[in-house]
C-alpha positions in Angstrom: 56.5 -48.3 -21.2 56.3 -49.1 -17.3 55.8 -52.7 -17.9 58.6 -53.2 -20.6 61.0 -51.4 -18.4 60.3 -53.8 -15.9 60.1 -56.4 -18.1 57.0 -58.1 -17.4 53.8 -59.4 -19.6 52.5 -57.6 -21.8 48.5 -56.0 -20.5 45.7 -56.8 -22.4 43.2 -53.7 -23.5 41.2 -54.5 -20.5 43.7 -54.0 -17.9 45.3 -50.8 -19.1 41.9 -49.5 -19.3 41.5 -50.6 -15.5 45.1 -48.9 -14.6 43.5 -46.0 -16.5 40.3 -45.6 -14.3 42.7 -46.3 -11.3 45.2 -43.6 -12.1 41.7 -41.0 -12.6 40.9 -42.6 -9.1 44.3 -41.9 -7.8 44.2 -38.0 -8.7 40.6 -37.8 -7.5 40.0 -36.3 -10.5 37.4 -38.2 -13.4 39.2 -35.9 -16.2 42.8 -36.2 -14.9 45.3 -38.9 -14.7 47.9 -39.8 -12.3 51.6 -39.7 -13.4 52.9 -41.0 -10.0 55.1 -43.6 -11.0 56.0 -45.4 -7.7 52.2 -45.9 -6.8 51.8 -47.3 -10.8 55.1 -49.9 -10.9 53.8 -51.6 -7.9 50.1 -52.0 -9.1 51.9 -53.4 -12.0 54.5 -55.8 -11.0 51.7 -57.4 -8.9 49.1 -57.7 -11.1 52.0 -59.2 -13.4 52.6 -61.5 -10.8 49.1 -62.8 -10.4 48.6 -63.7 -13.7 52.0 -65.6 -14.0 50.2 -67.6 -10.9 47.1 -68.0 -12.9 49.0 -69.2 -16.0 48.6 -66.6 -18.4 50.8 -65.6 -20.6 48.9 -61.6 -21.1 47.7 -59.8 -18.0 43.5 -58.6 -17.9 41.6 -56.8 -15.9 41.2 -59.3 -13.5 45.0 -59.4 -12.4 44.6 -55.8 -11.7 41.5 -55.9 -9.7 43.2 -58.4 -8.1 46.0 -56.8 -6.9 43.6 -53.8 -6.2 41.5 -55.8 -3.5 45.2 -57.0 -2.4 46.3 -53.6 -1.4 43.3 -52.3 -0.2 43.2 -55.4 2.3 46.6 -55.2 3.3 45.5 -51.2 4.5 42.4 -51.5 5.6 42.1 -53.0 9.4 41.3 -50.1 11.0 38.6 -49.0 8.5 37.4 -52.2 9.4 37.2 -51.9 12.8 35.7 -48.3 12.5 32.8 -49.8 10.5 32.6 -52.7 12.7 31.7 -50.4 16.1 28.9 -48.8 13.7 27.4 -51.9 12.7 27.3 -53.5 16.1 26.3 -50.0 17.4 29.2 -48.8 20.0 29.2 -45.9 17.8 25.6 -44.5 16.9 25.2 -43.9 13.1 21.9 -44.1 12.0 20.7 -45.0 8.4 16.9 -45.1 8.3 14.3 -43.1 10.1 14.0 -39.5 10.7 15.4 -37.3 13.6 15.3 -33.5 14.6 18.7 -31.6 15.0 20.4 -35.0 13.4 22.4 -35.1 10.2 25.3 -37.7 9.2 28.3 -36.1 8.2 31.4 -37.7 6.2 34.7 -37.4 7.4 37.6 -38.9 5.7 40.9 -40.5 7.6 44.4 -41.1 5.7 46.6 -43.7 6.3 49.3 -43.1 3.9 48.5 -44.0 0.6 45.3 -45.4 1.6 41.7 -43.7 3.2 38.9 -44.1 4.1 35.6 -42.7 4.8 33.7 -42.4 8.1 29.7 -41.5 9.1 29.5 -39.7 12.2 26.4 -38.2 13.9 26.6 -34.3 13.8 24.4 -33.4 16.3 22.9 -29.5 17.2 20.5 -28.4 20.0 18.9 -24.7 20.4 17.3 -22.8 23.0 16.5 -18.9 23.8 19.9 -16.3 24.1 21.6 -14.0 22.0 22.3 -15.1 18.5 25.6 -17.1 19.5 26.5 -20.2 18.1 28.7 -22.8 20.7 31.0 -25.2 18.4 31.5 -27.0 21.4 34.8 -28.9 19.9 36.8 -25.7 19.2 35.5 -24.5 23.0 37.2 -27.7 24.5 40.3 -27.3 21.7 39.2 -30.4 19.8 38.9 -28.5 16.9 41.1 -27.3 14.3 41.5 -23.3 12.7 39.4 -24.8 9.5 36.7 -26.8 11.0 36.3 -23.4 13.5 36.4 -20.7 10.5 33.4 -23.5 8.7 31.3 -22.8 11.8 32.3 -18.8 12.4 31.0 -18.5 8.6 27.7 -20.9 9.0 27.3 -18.6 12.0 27.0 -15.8 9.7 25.0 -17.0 7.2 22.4 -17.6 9.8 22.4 -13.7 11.0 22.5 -12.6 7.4 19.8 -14.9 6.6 17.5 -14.3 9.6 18.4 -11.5 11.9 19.1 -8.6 9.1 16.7 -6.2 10.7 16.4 -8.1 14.4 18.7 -9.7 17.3 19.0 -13.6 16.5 17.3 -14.6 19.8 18.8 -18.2 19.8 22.0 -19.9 21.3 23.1 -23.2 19.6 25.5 -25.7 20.2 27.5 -28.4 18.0 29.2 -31.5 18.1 30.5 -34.4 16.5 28.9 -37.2 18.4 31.7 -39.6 19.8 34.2 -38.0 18.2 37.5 -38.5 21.0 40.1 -37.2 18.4 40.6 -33.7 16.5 38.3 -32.8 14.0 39.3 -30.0 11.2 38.6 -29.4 7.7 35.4 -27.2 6.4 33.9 -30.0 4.4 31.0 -30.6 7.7 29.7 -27.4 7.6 26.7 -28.1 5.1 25.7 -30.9 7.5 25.8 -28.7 10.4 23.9 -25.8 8.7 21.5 -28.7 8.1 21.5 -30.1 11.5 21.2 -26.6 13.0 18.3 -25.5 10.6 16.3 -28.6 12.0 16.8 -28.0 14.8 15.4 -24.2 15.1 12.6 -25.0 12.5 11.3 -28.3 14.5 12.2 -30.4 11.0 13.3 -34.0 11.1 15.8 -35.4 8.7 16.1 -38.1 6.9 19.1 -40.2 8.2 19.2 -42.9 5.6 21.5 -39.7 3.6 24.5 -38.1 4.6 25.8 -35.1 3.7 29.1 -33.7 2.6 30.4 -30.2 2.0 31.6 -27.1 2.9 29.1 -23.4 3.0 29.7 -20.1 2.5 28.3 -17.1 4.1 25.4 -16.7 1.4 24.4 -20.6 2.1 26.6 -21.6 -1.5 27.7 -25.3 -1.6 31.4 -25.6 -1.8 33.6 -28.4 -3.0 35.7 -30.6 -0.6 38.1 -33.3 -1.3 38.0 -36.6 -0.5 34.4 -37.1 -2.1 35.0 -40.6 -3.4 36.1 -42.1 0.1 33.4 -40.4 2.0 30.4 -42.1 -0.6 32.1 -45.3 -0.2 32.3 -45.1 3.8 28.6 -44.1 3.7 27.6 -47.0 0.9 29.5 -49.8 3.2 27.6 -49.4 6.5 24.5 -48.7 4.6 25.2 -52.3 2.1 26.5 -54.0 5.6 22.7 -53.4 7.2 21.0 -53.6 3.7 19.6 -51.1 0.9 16.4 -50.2 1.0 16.6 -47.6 -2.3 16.2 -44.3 -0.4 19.4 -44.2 1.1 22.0 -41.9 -0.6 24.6 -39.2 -0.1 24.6 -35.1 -0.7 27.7 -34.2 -2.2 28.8 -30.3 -3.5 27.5 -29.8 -7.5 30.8 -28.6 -8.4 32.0 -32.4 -7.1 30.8 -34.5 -9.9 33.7 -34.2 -12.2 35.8 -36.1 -9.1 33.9 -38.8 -8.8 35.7 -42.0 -9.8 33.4 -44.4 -7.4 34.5 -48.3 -6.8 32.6 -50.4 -9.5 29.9 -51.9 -6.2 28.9 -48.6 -5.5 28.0 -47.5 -9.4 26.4 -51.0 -9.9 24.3 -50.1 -7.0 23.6 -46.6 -7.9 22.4 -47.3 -11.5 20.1 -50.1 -9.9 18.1 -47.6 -7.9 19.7 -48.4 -4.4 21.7 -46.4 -3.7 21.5 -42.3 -4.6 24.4 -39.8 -4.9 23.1 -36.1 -5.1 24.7 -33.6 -6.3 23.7 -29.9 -4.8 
């Protein structure tokens, strides 16, 4: 209806099924479709354009992939640049090897209609006191009423979990390593329940995965949004330095049915190199 309105070629099977998976991946949703027409005429009208420069009279899959990549390019410098100072290590992410009181977390940043994913080191240290735990971004107001109430509750979950019947004879602090902006949102606080449990227990963790999602105060994995972006902003500096096959990322159970990943990072999963985990 969209393209006869507008009067352009008709699309083959192949690229209405592609607008299809693009419309799931536009309401982060793998069982929902978006209606947003705006978003949907201008995916259209380009792709009807490319294939009236490649000659063909019907549009395929390949005109809408192509005007896909187009959009994507013409938003993405600063995702660039962010995974650029990663890969040439101005900003320390690490994807292989194992440290203690080290997780990666996944943070998302939006650009208008366009996002992307970013690694950061999420780092906690611990030492003798009484049972308080320092988010050292909400102390220097860095940190948003969310991302504070994530690590108020993981706070809790720790004294439910260990100090029921005795003082919690530990102070802790953490950080987002590098991190010079605000950071908010719940969706870390897995990641720093990890990092902190490493921490206290002495535990190294693997840092070819990354973690994403929020915890309640009985330890549950919670869902967060964004899950697509943050497995593709992982997958990118991992592919950038090369897969080695153990690499992956931890993403909430109740997640799955969002997941609408690009087409390198499922080719890549179902070869064994990369891992997404659901928990």
């Amino acid at each position: 209806g969209l393209a006869r309105r507008a009067a352009l070629r008709p699309f083959d099977r192949t690229a209405v099924a592609r607008i299809i998976e693009h419309g799931a991946r536009m309401a982060d949703d793998a069982d929902r479709l978006s209606l947003h027409t705006d978003g949907l005429n201008d995916l259209l009208k380009e792709a009807d354009y490319r294939a009236g420069a490649a000659g063909r009279e019907l549009v395929t899959a390949a005109d809408v992939q192509e005007a896909l990549d187009a959009q994507t390019f013409r938003a993405d410098r600063l995702r660039e640049r962010s995974h650029e100072m990663i890969l040439r290590d101005t900003m320390f992410v690490d994807t292989d090897g194992e440290r203690i009181g080290q997780v990666n977390g996944l943070s998302i940043i939006q650009l208008g209609t366009f996002a992307f994913g970013r690694p950061s080191r999420i780092t906690a240290r611990v030492r003798l006191g009484k049972g308080e735990v320092v988010d050292i971004e909400r102390e220097v107001d860095l940190g948003g009423p969310i991302h504070s109430t994530g690590v108020l509750i993981l706070s809790s979950f720790l004294g439910g979990r260990y100090a029921a019947d005795r003082p919690l004879s530990l102070t802790a602090s953490l950080v987002f390593e590098q991190s010079y902006g605000g950071v908010d949102g719940d969706s870390a606080s897995s990641a720093e329940l990890y990092a902190l449990l490493s921490a206290i227990g002495d535990v190294p963790v693997r840092q070819s995965l990354a973690v994403t999602g929020s915890v309640d105060q009985y330890g549950r994995v919670q869902p967060i949004g964004g899950v697509n972006e943050k497995i593709e902003g992982f997958f990118d500096i991992c592919n950038a330095r090369g897969l080695t096959g153990s690499q992956g990322v931890l993403i909430p159970d109740s997640n799955v049915k969002h997941l609408m990943l690009r087409q390198d990072v499922v080719d890549a999963c179902a070869a064994g190199q990369f891992h997404v985990y659901p928990i």
